[in-house]
SELUMLO-914619 format. One line per field, with one value per residue (C-alpha): x, y, z; residue in one letter. Coordinates in Angstrom, 2 decimals. Example, Ala and Ser with C-alpha at 12.3 -4.5 7.8 and 13.67 -1.06 7.14 Angstrom:
2
c1 12.30  13.67
c2 -4.50  -1.06
c3 7.80  7.14
resn A  S
//
This chain:
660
c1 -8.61  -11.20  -10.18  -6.52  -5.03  -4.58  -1.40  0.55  4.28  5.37  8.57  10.34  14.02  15.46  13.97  10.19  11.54  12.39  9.05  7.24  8.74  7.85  4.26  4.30  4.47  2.06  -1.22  -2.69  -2.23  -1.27  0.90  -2.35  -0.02  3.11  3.25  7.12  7.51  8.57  5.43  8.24  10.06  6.49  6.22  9.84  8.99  5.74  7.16  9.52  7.25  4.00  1.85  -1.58  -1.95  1.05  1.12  3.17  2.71  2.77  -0.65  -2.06  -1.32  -3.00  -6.22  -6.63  -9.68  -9.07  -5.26  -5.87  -2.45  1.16  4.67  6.82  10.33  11.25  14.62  14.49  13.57  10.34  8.94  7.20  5.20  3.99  2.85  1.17  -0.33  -1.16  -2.65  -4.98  -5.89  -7.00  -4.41  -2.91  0.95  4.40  7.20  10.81  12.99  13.81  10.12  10.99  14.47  13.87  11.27  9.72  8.63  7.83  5.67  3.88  3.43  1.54  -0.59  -1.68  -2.16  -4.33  -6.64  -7.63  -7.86  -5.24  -2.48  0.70  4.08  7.93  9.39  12.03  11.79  13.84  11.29  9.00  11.12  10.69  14.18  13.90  10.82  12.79  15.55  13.17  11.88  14.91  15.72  12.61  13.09  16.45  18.10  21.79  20.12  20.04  21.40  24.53  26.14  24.58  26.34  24.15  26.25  24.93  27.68  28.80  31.26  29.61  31.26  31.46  29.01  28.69  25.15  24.17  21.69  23.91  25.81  24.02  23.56  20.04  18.65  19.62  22.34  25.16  24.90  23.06  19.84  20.50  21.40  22.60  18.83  18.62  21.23  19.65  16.14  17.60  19.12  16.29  14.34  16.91  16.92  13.33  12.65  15.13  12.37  9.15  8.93  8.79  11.62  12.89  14.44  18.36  18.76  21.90  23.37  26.78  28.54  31.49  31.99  33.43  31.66  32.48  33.20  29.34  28.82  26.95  28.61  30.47  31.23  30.32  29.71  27.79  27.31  23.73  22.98  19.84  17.81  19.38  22.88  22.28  25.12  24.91  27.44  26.17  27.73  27.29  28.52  28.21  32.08  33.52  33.03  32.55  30.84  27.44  25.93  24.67  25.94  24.51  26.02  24.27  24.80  24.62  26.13  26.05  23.96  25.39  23.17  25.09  22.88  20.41  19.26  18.87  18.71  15.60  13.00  12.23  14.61  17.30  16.51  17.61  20.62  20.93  23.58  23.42  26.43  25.55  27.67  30.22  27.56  26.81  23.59  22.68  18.75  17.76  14.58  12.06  10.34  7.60  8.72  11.11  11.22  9.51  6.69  5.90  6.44  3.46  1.61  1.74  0.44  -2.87  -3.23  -2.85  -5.16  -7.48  -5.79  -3.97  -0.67  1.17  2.13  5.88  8.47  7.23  7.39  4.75  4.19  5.76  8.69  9.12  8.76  11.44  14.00  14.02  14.48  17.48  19.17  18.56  20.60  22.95  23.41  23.41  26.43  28.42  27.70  25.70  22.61  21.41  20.91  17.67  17.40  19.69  18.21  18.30  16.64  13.99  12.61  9.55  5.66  5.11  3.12  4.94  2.00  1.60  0.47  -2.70  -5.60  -8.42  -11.54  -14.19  -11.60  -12.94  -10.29  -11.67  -10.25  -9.92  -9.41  -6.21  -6.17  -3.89  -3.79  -6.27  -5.65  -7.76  -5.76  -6.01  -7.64  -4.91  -1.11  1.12  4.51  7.91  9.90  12.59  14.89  13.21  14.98  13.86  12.37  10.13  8.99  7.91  5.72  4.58  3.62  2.49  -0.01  -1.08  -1.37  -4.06  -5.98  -6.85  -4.06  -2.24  -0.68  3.21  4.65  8.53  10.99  14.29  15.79  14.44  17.71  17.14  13.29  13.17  15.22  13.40  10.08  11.35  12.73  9.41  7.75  9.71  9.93  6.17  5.41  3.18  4.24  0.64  -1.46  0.14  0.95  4.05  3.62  6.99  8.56  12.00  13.15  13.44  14.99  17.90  17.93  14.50  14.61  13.81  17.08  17.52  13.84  14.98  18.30  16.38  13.47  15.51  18.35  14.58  13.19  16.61  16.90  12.94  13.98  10.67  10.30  7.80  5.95  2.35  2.29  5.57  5.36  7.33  8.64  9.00  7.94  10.34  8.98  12.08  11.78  8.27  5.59  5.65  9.37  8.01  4.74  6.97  9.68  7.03  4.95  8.25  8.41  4.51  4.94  8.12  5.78  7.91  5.28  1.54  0.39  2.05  1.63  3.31  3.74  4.07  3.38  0.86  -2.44  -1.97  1.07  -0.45  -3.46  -1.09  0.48  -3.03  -3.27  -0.03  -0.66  -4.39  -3.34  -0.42  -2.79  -0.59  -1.50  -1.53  -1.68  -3.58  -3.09  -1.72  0.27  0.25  -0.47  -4.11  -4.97  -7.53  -4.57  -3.57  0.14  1.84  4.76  6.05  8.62  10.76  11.32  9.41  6.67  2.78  -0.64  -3.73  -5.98  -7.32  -10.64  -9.81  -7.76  -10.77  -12.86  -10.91  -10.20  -14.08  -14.52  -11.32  -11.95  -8.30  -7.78  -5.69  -3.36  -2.20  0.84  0.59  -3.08  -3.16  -0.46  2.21  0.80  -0.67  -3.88  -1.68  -1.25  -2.36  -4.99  -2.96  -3.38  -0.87  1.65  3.46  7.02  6.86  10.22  8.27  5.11  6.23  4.83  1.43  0.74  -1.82  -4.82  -7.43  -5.55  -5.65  -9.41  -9.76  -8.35  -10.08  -13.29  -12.08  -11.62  -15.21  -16.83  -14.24  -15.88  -19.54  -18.30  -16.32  -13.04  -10.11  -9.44  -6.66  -9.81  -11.80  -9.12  -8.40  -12.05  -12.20  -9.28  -10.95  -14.93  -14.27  -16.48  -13.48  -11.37  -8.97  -5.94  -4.45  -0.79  0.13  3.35  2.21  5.28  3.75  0.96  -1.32  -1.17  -2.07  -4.76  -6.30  -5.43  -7.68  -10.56  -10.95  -11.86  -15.52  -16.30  -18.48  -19.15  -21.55  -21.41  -22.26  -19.42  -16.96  -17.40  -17.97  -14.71  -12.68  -14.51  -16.49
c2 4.17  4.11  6.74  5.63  3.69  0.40  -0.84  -4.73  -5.22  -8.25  -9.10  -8.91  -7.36  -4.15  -1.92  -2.84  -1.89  1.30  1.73  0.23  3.38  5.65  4.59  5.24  8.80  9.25  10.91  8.76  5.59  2.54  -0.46  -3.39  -6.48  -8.58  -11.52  -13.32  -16.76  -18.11  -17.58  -17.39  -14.27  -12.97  -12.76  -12.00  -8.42  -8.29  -8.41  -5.88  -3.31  -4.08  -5.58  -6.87  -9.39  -11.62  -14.49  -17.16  -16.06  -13.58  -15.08  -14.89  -11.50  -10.67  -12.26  -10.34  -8.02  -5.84  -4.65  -1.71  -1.33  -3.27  -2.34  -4.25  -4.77  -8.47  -8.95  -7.56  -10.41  -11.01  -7.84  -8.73  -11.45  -10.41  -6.54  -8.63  -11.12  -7.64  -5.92  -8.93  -9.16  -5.61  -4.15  -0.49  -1.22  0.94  -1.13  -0.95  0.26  -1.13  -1.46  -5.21  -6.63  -5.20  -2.95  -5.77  -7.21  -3.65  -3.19  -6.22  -4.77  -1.47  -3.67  -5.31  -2.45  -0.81  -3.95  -4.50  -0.37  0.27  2.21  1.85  4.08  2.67  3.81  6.14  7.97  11.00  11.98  12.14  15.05  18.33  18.80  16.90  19.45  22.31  21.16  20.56  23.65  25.92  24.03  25.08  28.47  28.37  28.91  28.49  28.72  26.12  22.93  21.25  18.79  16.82  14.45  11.96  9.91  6.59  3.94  2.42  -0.24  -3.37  -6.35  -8.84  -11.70  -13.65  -15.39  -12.08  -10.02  -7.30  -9.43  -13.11  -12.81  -14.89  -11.90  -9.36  -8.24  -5.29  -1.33  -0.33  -1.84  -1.60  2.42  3.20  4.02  6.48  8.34  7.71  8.70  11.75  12.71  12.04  14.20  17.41  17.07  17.07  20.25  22.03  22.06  21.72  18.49  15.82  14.02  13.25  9.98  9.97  9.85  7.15  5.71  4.55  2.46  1.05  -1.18  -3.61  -7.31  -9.35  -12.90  -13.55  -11.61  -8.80  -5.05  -4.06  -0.36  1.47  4.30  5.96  8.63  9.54  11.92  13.89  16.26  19.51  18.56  17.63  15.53  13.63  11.28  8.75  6.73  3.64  0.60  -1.67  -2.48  1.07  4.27  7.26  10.30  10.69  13.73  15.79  18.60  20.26  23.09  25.14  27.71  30.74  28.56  25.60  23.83  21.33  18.73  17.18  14.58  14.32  10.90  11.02  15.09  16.79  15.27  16.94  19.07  18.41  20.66  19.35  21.57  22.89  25.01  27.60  29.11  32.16  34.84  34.85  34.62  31.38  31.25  27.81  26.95  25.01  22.86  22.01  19.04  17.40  13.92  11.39  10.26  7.47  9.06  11.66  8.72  6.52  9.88  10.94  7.11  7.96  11.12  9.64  7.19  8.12  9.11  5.87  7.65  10.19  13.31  14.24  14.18  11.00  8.30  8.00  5.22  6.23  7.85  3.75  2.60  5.03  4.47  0.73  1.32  3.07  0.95  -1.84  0.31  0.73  -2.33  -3.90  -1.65  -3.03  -6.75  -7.28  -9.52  -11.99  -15.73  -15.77  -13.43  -14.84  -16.53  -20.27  -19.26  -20.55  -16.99  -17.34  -16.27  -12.45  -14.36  -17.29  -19.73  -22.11  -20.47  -20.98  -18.88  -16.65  -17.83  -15.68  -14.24  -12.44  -14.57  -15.83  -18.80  -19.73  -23.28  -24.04  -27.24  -29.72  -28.43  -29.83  -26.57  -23.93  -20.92  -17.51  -14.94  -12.40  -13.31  -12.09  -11.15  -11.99  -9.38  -6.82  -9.02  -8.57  -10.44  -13.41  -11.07  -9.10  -11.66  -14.00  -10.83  -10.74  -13.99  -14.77  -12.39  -13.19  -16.56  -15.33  -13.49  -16.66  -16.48  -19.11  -17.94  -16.87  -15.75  -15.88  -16.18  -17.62  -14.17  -12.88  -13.01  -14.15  -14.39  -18.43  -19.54  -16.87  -18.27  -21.75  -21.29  -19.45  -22.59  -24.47  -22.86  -22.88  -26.47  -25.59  -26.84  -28.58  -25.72  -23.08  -22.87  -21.64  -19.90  -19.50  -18.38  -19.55  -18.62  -14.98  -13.75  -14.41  -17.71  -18.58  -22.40  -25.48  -26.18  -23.18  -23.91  -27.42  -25.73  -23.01  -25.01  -27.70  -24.98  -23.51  -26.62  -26.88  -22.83  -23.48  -27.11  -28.28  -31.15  -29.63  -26.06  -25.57  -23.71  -23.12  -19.95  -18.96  -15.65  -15.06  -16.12  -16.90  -16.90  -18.22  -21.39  -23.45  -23.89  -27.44  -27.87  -25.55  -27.84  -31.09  -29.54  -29.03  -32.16  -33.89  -32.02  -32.19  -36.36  -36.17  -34.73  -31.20  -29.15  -29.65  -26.42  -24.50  -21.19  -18.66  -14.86  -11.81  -14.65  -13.21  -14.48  -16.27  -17.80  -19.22  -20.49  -22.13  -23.95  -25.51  -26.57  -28.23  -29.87  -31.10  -32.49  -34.74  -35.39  -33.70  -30.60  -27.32  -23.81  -23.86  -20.08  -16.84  -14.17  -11.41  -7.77  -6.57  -3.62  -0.89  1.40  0.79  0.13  3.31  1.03  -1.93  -1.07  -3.45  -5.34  -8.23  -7.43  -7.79  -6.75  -8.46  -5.37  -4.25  -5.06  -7.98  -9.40  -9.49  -11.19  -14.37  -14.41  -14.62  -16.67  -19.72  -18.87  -19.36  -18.02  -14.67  -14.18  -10.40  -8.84  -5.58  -5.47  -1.91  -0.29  -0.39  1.65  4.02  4.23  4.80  8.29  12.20  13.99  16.07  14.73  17.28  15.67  13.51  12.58  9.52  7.89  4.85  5.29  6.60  3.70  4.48  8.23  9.23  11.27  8.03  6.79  9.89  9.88  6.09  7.45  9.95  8.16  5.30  7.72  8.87  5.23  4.92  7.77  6.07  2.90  3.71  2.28  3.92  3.81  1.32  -1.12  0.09  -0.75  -4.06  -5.15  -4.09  -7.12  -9.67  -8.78  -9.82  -12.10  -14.83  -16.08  -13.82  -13.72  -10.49  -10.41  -7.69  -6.69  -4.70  -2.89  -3.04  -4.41  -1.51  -2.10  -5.51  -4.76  -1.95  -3.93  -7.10  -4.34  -4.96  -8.74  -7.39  -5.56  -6.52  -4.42  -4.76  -4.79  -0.85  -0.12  -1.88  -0.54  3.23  2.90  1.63  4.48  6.64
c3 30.59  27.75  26.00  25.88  23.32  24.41  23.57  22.98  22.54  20.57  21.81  25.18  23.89  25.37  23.09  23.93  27.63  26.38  24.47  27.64  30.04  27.35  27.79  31.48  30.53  27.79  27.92  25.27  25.81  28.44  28.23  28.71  27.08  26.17  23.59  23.83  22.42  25.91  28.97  31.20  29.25  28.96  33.11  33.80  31.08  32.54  36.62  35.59  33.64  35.78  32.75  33.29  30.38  29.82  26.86  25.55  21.84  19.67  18.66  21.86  22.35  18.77  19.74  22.57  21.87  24.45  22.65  19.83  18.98  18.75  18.88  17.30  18.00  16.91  14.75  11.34  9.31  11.82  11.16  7.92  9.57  12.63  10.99  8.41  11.16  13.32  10.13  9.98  13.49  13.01  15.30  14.82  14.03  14.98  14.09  14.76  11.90  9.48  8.35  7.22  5.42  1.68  0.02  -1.44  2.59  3.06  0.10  1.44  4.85  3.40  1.09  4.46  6.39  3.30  2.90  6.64  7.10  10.21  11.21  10.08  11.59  10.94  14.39  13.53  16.68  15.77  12.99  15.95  17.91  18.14  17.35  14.08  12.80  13.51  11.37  8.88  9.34  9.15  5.98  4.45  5.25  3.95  7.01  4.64  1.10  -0.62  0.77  -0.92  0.68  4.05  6.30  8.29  10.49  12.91  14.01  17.00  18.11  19.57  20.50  18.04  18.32  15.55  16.99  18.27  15.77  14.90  13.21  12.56  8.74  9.35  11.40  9.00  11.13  9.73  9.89  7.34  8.77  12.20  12.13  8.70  7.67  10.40  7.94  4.59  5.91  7.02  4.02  1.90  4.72  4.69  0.74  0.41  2.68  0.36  -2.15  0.39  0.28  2.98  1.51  -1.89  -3.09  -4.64  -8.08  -7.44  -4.73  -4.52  -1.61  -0.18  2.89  4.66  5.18  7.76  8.42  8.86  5.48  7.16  6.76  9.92  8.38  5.13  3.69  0.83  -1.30  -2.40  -4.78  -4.88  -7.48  -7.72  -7.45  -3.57  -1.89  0.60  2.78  4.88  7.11  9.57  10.91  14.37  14.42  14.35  16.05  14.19  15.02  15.62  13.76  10.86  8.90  6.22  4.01  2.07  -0.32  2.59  5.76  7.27  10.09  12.91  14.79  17.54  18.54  15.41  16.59  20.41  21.24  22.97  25.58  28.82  30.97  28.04  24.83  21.61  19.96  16.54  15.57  12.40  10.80  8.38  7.56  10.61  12.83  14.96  16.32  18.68  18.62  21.82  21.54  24.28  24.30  26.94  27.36  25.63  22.54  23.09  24.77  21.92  19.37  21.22  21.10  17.70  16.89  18.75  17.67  13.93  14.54  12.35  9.50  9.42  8.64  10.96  9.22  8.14  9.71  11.01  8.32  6.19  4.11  0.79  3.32  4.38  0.80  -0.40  2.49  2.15  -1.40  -0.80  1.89  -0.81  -3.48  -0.67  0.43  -3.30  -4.13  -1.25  -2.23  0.99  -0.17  3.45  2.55  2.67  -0.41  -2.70  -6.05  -4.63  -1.44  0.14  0.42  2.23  2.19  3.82  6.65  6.98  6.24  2.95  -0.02  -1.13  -3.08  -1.62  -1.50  -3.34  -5.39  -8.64  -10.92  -14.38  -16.35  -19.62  -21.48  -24.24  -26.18  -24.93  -21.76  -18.88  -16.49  -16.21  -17.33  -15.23  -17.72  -16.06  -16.93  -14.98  -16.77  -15.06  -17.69  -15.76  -14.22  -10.66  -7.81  -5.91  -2.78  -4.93  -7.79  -4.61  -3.35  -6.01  -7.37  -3.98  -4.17  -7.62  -6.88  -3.70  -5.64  -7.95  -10.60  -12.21  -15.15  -15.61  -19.04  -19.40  -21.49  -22.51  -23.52  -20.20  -18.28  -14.91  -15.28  -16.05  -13.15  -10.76  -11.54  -10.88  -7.70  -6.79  -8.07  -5.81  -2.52  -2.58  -4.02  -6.19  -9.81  -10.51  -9.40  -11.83  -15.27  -17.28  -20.23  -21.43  -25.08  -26.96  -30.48  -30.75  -33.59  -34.72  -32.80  -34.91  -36.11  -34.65  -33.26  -31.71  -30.03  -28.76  -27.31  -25.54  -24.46  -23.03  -21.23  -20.18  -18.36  -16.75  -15.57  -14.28  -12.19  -14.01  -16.70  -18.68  -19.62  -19.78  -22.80  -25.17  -27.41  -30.14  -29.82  -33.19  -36.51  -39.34  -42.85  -44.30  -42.71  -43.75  -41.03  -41.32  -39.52  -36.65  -36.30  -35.90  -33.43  -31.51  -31.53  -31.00  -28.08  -27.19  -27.27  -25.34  -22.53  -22.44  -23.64  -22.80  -25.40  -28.16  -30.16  -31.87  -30.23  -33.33  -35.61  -38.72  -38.95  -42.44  -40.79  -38.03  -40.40  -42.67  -39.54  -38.08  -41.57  -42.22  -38.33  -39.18  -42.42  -40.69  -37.96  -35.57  -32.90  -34.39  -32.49  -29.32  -28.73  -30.80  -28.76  -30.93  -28.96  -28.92  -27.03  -27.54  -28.35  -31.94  -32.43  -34.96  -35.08  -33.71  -30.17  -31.53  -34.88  -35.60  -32.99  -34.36  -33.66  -34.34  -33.06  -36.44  -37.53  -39.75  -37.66  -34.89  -37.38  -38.21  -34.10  -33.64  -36.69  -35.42  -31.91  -31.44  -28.12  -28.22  -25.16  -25.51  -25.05  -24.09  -23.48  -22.33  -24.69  -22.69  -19.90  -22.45  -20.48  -17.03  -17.43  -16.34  -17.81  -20.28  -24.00  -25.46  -23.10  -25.69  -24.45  -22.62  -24.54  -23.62  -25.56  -28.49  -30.11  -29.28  -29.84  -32.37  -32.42  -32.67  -29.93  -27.24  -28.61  -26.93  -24.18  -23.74  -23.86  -21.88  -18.80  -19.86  -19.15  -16.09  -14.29  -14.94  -14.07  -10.85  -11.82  -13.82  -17.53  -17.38  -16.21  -19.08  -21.36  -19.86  -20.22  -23.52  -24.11  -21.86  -23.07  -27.21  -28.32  -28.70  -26.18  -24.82  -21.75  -21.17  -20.02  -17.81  -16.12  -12.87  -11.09  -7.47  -5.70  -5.99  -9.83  -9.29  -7.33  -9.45  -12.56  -11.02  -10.96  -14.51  -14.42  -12.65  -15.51  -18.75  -21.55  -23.82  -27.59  -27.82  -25.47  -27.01  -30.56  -29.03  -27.22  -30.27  -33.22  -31.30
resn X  X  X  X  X  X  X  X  X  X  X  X  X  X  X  X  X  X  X  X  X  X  X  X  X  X  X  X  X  X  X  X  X  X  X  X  X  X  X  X  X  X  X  X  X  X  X  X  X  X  X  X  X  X  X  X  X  X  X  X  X  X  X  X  X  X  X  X  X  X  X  X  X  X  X  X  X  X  X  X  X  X  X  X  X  X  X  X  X  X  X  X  X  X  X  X  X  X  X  X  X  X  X  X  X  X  X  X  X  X  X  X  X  X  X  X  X  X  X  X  X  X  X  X  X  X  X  X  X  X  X  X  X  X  X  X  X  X  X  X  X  X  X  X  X  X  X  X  X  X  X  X  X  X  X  X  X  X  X  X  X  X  X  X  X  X  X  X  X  X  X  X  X  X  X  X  X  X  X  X  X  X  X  X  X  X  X  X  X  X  X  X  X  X  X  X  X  X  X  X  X  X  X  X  X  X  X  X  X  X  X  X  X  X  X  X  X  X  X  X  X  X  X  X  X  X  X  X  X  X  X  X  X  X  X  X  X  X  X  X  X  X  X  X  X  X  X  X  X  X  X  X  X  X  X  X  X  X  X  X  X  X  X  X  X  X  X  X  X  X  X  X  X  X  X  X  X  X  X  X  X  X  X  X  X  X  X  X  X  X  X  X  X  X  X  X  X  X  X  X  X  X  X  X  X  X  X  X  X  X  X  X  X  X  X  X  X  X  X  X  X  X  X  X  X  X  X  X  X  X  X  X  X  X  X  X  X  X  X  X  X  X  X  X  X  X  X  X  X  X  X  X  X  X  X  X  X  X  X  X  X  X  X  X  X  X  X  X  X  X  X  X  X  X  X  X  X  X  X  X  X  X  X  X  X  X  X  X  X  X  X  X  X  X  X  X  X  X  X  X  X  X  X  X  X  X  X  X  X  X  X  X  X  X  X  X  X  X  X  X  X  X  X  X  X  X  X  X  X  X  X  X  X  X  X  X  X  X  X  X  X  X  X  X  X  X  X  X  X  X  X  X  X  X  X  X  X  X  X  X  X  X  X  X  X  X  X  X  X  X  X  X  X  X  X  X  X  X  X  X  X  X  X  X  X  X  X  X  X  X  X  X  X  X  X  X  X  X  X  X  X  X  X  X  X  X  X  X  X  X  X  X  X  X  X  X  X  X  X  X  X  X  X  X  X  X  X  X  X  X  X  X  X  X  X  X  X  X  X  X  X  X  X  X  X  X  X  X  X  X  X  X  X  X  X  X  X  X  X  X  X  X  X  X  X  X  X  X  X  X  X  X  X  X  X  X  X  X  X  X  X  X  X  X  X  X  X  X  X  X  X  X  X  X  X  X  X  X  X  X  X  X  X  X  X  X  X  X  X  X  X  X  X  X  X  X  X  X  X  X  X  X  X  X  X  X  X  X  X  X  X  X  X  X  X  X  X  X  X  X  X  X  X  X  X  X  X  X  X  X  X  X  X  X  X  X  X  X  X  X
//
């Protein structure tokens, strides 16, 4: 048995019977365990499938040395934990579909998997057939040209239950995630091998459907659409029989799969039927076991390379189809309880929050305030839903930081961050940077409105640091200074500063405040980056990145929290200078500018990091005190973007990467 692949199922439900016959038959590996939460379900599985080890737990099972790899097959919302809880136990992982609930869960699942180095397959079975490579195949090939429309089907009729998991709302019950992302990762398969690719994701996705009385979709349908004009109709539901099978037209025929999701294992070929020019031609394919069998055997075969190849689901194939059975289900109003915004949405292993030790964090001090203050702030800008800002928070607030910046005009973003705050009980340990007064709404009683509607939105009595948005010469610095020690003594605000306020403006304010003997600025949030600002992305916005500017920063030793630190993303991009039309960057384009790029990348490649760390360092190593805000999009940005914190260059560096 030693050079099989050991294998552990967590969870004793029909499906992990399935899995477990599979295993009987495959060459690779051998069923050794079975965690259930019950010992007596654990025996009762482990009578009927002849297991050696039985346990009580899912932990039990995961400390067992002697198990390489898991199979998961708990409800929905449980897969998040226990791959997370697997990932760390060192365990190879195939999970049941859907990956987890959401792509933010998911997102969190592949972090996991990439930081404790182990396998990771979503068990979509059919991606594992032969049947489902030919079709890929013949669509590469262009079997009917070019492909046009495609029809993935997956539905059944089950009785209703309202405690049972199809259609609990608590266990993520409904179609879409039960079998409707057999149909969407189809699609974006059959779309993708139209132009070579493994899959493709839909430019829009548009649904309707029916919800239930538990609120979970019982039927529903969508319409995706794809790059190149590619259509494609999917379709799924657990109350409602429909039928069960792809088509896909194309601009020279058409193909028919019968049984896309269940056809081809030994002694019955899989079917595919191609219609071109008159002519109907029916492809039979072989296979050597189940699907269940070859699944388990393309895991240990994969080993290795941590991911199986395509048509199996990859990792970005995972990512992308949770994506779109979010969009799906988002257009068809379905959003589960534990997602909404006054959720208690909870951590991606189920255990308290709390920071790494030996984390590579850095902190910084602000007047008035008696926190340490994360040198990395993490921005809660884009209106990003409680599921994915908890991700990621969560995993900011690991990896040593402390610091959020919001704002009122925001949207969503203040109440999101306080809910966060909330579910994890943590209002002490972090601190909220948050901004009022953008222009037009620039005076003091429009700060006192926004502040106070901002404490409410956030469930909090006071903010760590208050920033003014915007400046407004017409109204003398002296009635912004009071406002805000009003609102300093009232115990609302524990630090205050301006953000695009100029220099002279924010000198004139300390001034005003030292010669009342009342607190002046403890911070300015004006943008500093190594990439000079051409023009401001939006009126009113400043930068405090030119050379004089740097020189009264060193001389005050104000601290400087930056907006922007790395342009926007200017130093995220490919190697091609000439490349200028990223609508995005506009701001930022300029020969000097390419030039620090271009040398950044340079010291990258010495140092062993990427230029994005270069130019973050550049921020965090002035001889003054400096935060730099950032506004990753995933967790891999995070995680590169933390790179820069270990980095310290010295005086020469920093003035060769700003003039050469």
């Amino acid at each position: 048995m030693s050079d099989k692949l050991a294998w552990g199922l967590i969870s004793t439900g029909r499906i992990s019977g399935t899995f477990a016959k599979g295993l009987v038959d495959s060459k690779t590996g051998y069923l050794l365990a079975v965690g259930s939460r019950s010992q007596e379900s654990a025996d009762k599985f482990g009578d009927e499938f002849n297991v050696p080890r039985r346990y009580g737990s899912y932990e039990a099972l995961l400390a067992d040395p002697g198990v390489q790899a898991v199979y998961i097959s708990t409800p929905h919302p449980m897969h998040a934990e226990w791959a997370v809880k697997s990932a760390e136990a060192g365990k190879h992982i195939l999970c049941e579909k859907p990956l987890t609930l959401n792509f933010a869960q998911a997102m969190a699942v592949i972090d996991a998997v990439k930081q404790n180095d182990v396998f990771l397959m979503e068990a979509f079975m059919y991606r594992c057939s032969a049947q489902t490579a030919k079709l890929s195949e013949l669509i590469r090939d262009k079997a009917i040209g070019d492909v046009k429309i495609i029809q993935a089907t997956f539905s059944f009729h089950a009785g209703f239950n309202p405690e049972g998991r199809l259609f609990k709302n608590a266990l993520g019950g409904g179609g879409i995630l039960d079998v409707g992302c057999y149909a969407v990762s189809m699609a974006r398969m059959v779309a993708g091998a139209n132009s070579g690719k493994p899959f493709i994701e839909p430019i829009d996705v548009k649904g309707f459907g029916h919800l239930g009385e538990t609120g979970v979709d019982e039927y529903t349908s969508a319409v995706m659409l794809f790059p190149g004009d590619i259509i494609a109709q999917v379709s799924t539901g657990v109350a409602l029989n429909q039928e069960n099978a792809v088509r896909i037209f194309g601009s020279a025929g058409n193909i028919y799969v019968p049984s896309p999701w269940f056809g081809g294992e030994a002694g019955k070929p899989g079917k595919i039927v191609v219609n071109k020019g008159g002519q109907s031609e029916e492809i039979l394919v072989e296979a050597y076991a189940n699907q269940y069998t070859i699944e388990a055997d393309i895991v240990a075969k994969s080993i290795k390379d941590r991911q199986a190849p395509p048509p199996a689901m990859t990792w970005d194939d995972s990512l992308g189809n949770m994506k779109a059975c979010d969009r799906w289900r988002k257009s068809i109003g379905l959003t589960y309880e534990i997602e909404k915004p006054d959720a208690n949405f909870p951590t991606i292993d189920g255990r308290p929050l709390k920071a790494r030790s030996g984390n590579n964090m850095q902190y910084g001090k602000l007047a008035g305030l008696d926190k340490p203050v994360s040198r990395l702030v993490i921005g809660t800008v884009g209106g990003a839903d409680l599921p994915f800002a908890s991700i990621m928070f969560d995993e900011f607030f690991r990896c040593g930081g402390n610091c959020f910046d919001t704002a009122y005009i925001y949207g969503t973003s203040d109440a999101t961050l306080g809910q966060w705050i909330k579910n994890r009980g943590i209002r002490e340990q972090v601190v909220i940077l948050a901004k009022g007064g953008h222009t037009p709404h620039c005076n003091p009683e429009a700060i006192t409105r926004q502040l106070l509607e901002s404490l409410e939105r956030m469930q909090t009595d006071y903010v760590d640091i208050y920033i003014m948005h915007r400046d407004n010469p017409e109204i003398p610095v002296g009635e912004f200074i009071d406002v805000l020690n009003e609102h300093q003594r009232a115990g609302r605000i524990r630090a205050f500063g301006g953000s695009n306020w100029r220099l002279e403006r924010v000198q004139a304010a300390n001034e005003y405040a030292a010669s009342k003997g009342l607190n002046g600025f403890s911070t300015v949030n004006n943008n500093f980056s190594l990439a000079r600002m051409i023009r401001p992305p939006w009126d009113g916005c400043i930068a405090s990145s030119d050379a004089e500017s740097r020189a009264w920063l060193e001389k005050t030793q104000l601290p400087l929290m930056s907006w922007s630190s790395t342009g926007r993303g200017f130093f995220v991009r490919g190697d091609r200078n000439d490349d200028r039309t990223d609508q995005g960057l506009l701001d930022w384009y300029s020969d000097d500018n390419f030039d620090r790029l271009d040398r950044a990348r340079e010291l990258a490649k010495k140092k062993g990091v990427e230029a994005i760390n270069i130019a973050m360092a550049w921020v965090l190593c002035q001889p003054f005190p400096t935060f730099a805000l950032f506004g990753p999009a995933n967790l891999d940005e995070m995680r590169i973007s933390l790179r820069s914190l270990d980095i310290q260059l010295t005086p020469e560096e920093m003035k060769w990467l700003d003039r050469g």
